[in-house]
C-alpha positions in Angstrom: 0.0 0.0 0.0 1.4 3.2 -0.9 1.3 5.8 2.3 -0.2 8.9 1.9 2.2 12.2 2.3 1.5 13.5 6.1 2.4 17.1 6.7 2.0 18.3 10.1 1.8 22.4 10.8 2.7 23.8 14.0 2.0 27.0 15.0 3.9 29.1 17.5 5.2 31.9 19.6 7.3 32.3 22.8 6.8 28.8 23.4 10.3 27.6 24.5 8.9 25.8 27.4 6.6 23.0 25.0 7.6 23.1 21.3 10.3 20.8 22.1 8.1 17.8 23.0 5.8 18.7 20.3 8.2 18.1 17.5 9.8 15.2 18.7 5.7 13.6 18.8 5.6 14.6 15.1 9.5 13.6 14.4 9.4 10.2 16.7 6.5 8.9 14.6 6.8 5.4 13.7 6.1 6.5 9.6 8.6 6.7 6.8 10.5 10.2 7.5 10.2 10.9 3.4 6.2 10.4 3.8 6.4 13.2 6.8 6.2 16.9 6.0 7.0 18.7 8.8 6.2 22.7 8.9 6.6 24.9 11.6 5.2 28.8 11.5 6.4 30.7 14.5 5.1 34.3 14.8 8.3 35.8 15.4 9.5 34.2 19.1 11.5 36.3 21.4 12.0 33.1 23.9 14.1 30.7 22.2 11.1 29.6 20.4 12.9 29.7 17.4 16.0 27.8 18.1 14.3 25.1 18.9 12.7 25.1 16.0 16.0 25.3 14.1 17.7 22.1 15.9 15.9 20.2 13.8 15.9 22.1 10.7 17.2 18.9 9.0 13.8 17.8 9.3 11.5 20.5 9.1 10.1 20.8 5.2 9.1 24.4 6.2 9.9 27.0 8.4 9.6 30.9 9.3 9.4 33.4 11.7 7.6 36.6 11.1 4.5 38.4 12.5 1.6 37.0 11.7 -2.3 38.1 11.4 -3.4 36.2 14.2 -3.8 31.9 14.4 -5.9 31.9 11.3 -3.2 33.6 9.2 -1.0 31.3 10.9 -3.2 28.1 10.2 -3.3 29.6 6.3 0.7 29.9 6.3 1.2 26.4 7.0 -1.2 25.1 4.8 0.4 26.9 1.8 3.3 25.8 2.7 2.6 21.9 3.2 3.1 19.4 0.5 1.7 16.0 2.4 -1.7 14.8 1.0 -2.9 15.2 4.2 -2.9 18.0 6.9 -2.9 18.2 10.4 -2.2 20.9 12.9 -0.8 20.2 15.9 -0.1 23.3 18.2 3.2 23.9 20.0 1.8 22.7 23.5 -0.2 19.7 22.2 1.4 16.3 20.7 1.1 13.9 18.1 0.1 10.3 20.2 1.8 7.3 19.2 1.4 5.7 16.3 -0.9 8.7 14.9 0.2 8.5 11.6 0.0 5.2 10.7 -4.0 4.7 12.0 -4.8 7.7 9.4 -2.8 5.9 6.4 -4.7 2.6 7.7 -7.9 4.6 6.7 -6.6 6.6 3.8 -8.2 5.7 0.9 -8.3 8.1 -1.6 -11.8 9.5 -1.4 -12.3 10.8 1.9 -11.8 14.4 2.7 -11.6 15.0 6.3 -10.1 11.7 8.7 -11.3 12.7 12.5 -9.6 10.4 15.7 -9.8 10.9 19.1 -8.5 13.1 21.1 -7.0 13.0 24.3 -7.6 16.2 26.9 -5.2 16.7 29.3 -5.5 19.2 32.6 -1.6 19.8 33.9 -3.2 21.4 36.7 -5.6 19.2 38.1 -4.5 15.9 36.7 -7.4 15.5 34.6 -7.7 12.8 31.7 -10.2 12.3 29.5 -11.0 11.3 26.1 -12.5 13.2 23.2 -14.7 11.3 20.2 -15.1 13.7 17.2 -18.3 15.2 15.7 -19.1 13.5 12.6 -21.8 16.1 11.3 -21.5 20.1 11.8 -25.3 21.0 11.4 -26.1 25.1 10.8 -27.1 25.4 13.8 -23.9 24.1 16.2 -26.0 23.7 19.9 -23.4 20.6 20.4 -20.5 19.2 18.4 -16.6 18.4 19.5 -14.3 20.2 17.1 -10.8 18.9 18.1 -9.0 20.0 15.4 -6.1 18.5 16.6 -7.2 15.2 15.8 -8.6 16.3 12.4 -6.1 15.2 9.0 -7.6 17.5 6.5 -6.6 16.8 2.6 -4.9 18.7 0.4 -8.2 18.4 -2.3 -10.2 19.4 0.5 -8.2 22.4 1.1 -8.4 24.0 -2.5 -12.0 23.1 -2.6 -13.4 24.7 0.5 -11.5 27.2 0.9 -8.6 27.8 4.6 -9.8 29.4 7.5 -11.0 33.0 7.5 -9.0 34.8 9.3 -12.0 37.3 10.6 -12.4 34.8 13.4 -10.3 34.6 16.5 -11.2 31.5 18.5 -13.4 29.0 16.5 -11.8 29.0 13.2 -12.0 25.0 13.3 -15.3 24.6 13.8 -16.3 27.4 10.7 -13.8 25.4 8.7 -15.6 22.0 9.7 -19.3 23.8 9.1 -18.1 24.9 5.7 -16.8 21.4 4.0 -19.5 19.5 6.2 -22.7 22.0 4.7 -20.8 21.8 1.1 -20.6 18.3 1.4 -17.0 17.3 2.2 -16.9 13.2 3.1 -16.1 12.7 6.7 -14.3 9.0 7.8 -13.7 7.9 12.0 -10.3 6.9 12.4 -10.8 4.6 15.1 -7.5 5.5 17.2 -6.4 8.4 19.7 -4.2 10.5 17.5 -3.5 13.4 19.5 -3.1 15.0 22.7 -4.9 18.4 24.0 -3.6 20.6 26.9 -6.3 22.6 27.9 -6.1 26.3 27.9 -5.3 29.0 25.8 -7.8 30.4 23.6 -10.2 27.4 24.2 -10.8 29.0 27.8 -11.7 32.6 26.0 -15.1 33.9 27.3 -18.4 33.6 24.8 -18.5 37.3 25.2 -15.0 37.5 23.1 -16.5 34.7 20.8 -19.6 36.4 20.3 -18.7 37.3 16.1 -17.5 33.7 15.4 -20.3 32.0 17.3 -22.6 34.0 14.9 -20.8 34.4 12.0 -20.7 30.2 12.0 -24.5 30.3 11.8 -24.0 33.3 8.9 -21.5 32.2 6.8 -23.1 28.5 6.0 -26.4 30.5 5.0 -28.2 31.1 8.2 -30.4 34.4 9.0 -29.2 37.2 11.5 -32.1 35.9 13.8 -31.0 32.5 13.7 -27.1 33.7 15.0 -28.8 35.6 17.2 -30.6 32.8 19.0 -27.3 29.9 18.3 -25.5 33.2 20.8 -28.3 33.4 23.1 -28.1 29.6 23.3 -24.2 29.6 24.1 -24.6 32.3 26.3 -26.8 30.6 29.0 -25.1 27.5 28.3 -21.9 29.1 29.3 -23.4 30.3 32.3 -24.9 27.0 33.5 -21.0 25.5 32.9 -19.6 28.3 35.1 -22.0 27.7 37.9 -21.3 24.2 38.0 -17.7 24.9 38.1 -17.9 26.9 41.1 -20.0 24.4 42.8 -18.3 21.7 41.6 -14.8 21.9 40.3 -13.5 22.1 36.5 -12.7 18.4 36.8 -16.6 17.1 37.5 -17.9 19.0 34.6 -15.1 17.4 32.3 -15.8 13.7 33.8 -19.7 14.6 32.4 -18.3 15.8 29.0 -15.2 13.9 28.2 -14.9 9.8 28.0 -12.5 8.2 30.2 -9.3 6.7 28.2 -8.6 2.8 28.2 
């Protein structure tokens, strides 16, 4: 069987402390090193960031370091850069699990545009683990779906026909992209593996306040009326509230036990 071309895009910036055991999930990969395309976008470090980047320049198929746009510029960067048949993003505090690459090229066949696996979440903090199964239809209006890009191997074809992320959205970028293909009609296959690891945090944590114009603009985009993105905000709104006020009754880590699978 011939294995499909994997690239792998990491975004980053000031992130001396993490990018190092990111790249060595993507470079320790049990995959043929010519079938793995390795690009790295750093938005112009200051730590160290890019250093680290640079030890393993003999590997890397891409790299820069410049200011960028924000993470959807950054996303777009990497993705015009890649030459794998297959993309995946994997940001510089999150890894690449074992054997990752080789579940997808199991399931590659050819046809498929979008190959989703598991995710695991991680909380550093608390000690938290839990497992993530991917949303298999993004609906116009999104009450409940798990995005996890992280586990999400996009190809190339699916790329140049939808369109890369619009860079008018801050935070959910993903889950526009994932609306877009799934409404136009993109063909989405399980991979039946965990394929990555996310560390909860960053922008993932913003408030629905900040994501108020991508929450809406999902809805818009995809063909949905202003009143409709106005009721999908309303929705996220009080369903953000109920999540807070479970929190403070009964810690982050119960509410993620309710969501989130427990691993094998």
């Amino acid at each position: 069987m011939t294995l499909p071309r994997i690239t792998v895009v990491t975004i980053c910036r000031n992130s001396a402390a993490t990018l190092e055991e990111t790249m060595q999930s993507v470079l320790s990969q049990d995959y043929p090193p010519e079938a793995i395309d390795y690009v790295v976008i750093d938005g112009g470090s200051t730590d160290g960031t890019q250093d680290i980047a640079l030890s393993h320049r003999d590997r890397l198929g891409y790299f820069v370091s410049e200011p960028d746009g924000g993470i959807s510029d950054a996303f777009n960067k990497g993705i015009r850069a890649a030459r794998g048949d297959v993309i995946v993003i994997i940001n510089s505090d999150d890894v690449l699990l074992p054997g990752a690459m080789r579940a997808v090229a199991a399931a590659w066949d050819g046809v498929t545009d979008i190959y989703r696996g598991n995710v695991i979440i991680r909380n550093k903090d608390t000690g938290f683990v839990g497992r993530d199964i991917p949303s298999m239809r993004f609906p116009l209006v999104p009450l409940y779906v798990n995005v996890d890009h992280q586990g999400t191997f996009v190809t190339r074809a699916c790329y140049e026909r939808f369109g890369l992320y619009d860079t008018k959205f801050r935070y959910m970028m993903d889950h526009d992209f994932l609306t877009r293909c799934y409404q136009g009609g993109a063909r989405l296959k399980r991979v039946e593996a965990d394929v990555a690891e996310f560390r909860l945090g960053g922008v993932s944590v913003a408030s629905i306040t900040a994501k108020r114009y991508d929450i809406r603009h999902i809805v818009l985009n995809n063909g949905g009326s202003r009143w409709l993105a106005d009721m999908v905000y309303a929705y996220f709104w009080t369903f953000d509230l109920a999540k807070r006020i479970f929190i403070r009754c009964f810690g982050i880590d119960a509410l993620k036990r309710i969501h989130y699978r427990k691993p094998k």
